[in-house]
N, C-alpha and C positions, 0 to 999 in steps of 0.2 A: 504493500500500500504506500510506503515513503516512497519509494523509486517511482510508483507511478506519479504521484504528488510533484515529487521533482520533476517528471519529465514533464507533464502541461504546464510546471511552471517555466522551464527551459524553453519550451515551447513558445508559450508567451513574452518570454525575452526575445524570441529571436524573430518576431512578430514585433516586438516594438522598437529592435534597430532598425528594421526595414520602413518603418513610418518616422524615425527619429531621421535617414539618411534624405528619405523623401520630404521632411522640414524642412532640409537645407533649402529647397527651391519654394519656401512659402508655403501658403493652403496648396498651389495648383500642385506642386512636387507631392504634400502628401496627398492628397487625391489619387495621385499618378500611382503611388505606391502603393496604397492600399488596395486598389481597382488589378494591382497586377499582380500583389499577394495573394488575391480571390483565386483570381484566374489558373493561377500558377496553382494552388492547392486542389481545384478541381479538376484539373489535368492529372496533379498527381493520384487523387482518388477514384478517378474511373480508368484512366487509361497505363499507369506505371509498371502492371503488370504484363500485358502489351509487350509495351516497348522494353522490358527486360529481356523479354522471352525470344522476340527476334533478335535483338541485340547479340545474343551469344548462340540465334541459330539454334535453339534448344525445340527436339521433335518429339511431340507427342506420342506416347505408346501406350498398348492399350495392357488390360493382363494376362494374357496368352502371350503377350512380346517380351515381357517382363514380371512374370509370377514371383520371384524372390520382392522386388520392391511390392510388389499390393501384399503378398501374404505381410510384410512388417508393417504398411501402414493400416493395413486391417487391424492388426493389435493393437497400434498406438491410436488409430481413431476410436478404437472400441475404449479403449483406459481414459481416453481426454475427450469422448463423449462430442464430436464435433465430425462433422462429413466427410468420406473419401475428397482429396483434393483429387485433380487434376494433375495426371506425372510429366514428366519432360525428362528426357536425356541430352544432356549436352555434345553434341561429337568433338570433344578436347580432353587430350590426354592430362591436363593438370588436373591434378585429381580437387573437386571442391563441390560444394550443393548450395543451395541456395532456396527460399521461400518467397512467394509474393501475393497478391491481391489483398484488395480492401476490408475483407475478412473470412472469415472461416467457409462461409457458402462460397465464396469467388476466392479462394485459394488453388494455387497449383506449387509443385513442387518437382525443384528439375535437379538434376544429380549428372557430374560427368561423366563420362566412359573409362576416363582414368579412375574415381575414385572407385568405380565399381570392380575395377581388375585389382586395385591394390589394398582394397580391405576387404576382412572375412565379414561374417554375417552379421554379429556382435558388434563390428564396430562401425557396418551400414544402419544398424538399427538404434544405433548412437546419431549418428549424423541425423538421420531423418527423426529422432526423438527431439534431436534441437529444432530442426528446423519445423517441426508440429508445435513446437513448444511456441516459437515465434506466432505460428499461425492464430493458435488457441487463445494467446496473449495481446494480438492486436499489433504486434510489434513491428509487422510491414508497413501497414501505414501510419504508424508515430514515426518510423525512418524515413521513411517516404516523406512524407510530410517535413519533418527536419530539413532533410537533402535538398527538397525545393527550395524550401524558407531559404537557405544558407547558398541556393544557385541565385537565387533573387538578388541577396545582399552584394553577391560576387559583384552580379551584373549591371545594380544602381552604381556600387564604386567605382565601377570600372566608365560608367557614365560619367559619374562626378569626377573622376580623374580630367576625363577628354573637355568637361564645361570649362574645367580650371583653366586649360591652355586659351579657351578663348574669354576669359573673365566672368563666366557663370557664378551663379550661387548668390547666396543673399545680397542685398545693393551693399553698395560701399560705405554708407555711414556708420556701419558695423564693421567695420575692418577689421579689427581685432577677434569679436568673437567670431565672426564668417571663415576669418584664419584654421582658428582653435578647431570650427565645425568640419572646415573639410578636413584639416588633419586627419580627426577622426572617423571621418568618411569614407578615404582615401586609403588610409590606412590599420585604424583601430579596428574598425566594426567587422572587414572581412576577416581577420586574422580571430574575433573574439565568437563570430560567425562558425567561425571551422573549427574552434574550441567546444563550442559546445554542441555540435553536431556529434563529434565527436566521444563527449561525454555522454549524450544520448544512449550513441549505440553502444559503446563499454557499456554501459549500464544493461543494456537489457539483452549482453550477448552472456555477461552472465547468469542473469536471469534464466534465457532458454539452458542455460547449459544443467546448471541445477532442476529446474522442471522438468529437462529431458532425464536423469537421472532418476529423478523420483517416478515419473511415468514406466523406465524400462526396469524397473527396480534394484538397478547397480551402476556405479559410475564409469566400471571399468571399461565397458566398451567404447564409452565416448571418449575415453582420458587416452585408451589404446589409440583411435581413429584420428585426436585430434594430435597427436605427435608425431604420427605417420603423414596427415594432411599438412605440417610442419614443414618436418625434411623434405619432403616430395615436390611442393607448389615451390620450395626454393631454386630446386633443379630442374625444375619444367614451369618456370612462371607463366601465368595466363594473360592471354592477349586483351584484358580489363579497359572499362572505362571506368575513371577516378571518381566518377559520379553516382557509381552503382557498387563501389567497393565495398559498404557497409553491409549489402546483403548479402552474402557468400558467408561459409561459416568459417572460412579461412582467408584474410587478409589475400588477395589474390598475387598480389605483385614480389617479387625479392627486389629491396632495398637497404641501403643504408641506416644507421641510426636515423638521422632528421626524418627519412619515410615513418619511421617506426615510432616516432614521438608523433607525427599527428597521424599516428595509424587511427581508424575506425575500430580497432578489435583489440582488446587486450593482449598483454603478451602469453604465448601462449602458455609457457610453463607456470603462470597465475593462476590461467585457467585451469589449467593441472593440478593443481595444487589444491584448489577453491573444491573440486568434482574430490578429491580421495581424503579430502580434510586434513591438509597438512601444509605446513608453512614454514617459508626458507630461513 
């Protein structure tokens, strides 16, 4: 109940940089802003599963194609009491899964052809236990919804950058505070934007992680799956867009530390750690 508490209120923060960046430009700026925060959040709630799903070319199969995935989400839908989604296969050898739609009826769930070759059964039925756990929780579209909010803010600063050059922003008799405003336009609000997008999804990636443990009734399969999805996605990193990183149950990309600090997903031997109750 806190972590949800926090995330409407994160929420709501990042809902009010996007109307504080669109002040800069007076009523008409906030207007602007809020009319395309609307826009932009009902895009993401009818359509983001969509465009996930062809994004990464992920093809529907049915359960004769794929009996091992239905016979485990038969289990985990019967335990979390919520509908067969919709499956998907990824054709990419990095092994990783992923959840989407606006809730439990318009869910689907897609799984690559790598993770299916390089985990046993136990620790596919870890994976799609988180990724149920996401479904059951709502957590597609609080990220969903996040990820816009914080495309939004990208995309006003990256506005307010281009007005600067030609003298935009509040009139000049406010010099001083117009300065302070864009700084923080320009450059505060995205960086504090992607902080707490950020936090969001830590937040409720441990969440699914322990929900999926209590649903399959032991942590090990997830804790095995998610070490393996570790080593693995680092030696065959995925052809990812930054913008859909947060949904995948494995960080998609092999990078450096700075990737890793405004990574979307905890580290993962946290998560390890958090799943078999023990700490470093």
């Amino acid at each position: 109940m806190a972590n949800n508490l926090k995330t409407v209120l994160l929420l709501g923060l990042l809902t009010g940089i996007i109307l504080f960046i669109g002040g800069f430009w007076g009523q008409q700026g906030l207007t602007i802003a809020l009319v395309a925060c609307i826009l932009m959040n009902f895009t993401s709630y009818f359509f983001s599963d969509k465009i996930a799903l062809s994004m990464y070319r992920a093809q529907p199969v049915t359960r004769e194609q794929a009996p091992q995935i239905y016979r485990i989400l038969d289990f985990l839908c019967a335990r979390d009491g919520i509908p067969m989604p919709r499956v998907y296969i990824i054709p990419d050898e990095s092994p990783n899964a992923f959840a989407t739609g606006r809730n439990p009826q318009h869910a689907s769930v897609a799984i690559t052809q790598g993770a299916l070759r390089l985990l046993n059964e136990d620790e596919i039925t870890g994976v799609l236990g988180h990724e149920m756990s996401h479904v059951k929780n709502r957590d597609i579209l609080i990220s969903s919804v996040a990820a816009t909010l914080a495309g939004v803010i990208m995309w006003i600063a990256n506005m307010a950058r281009f007005a600067a050059f030609f003298g935009g922003g509040r009139d000049r008799d406010d010099e001083g505070g117009g300065a302070l405003g864009g700084l923080a336009t320009i450059i505060v609000a995205p960086i504090a934007a992607m902080l707490i997008q950020m936090w969001i999804s830590r937040t409720r990636e441990y969440q699914a992680d322990a929900s999926a443990a209590e649903t399959v009734g032991s942590p090990y399969g997830l804790a095995s799956a998610l070490q393996k999805l570790e080593n693995y996605s680092k030696q065959i990193p995925m052809d990812a867009s930054p913008g859909t990183a947060h949904m995948f149950i494995m960080h998609p990309f092999s990078g450096g530390s700075l990737m890793s600090l405004f990574s979307t997903h905890p580290p993962t031997q946290k998560r390890i750690e958090r799943l078999l109750g023990k700490s470093s």
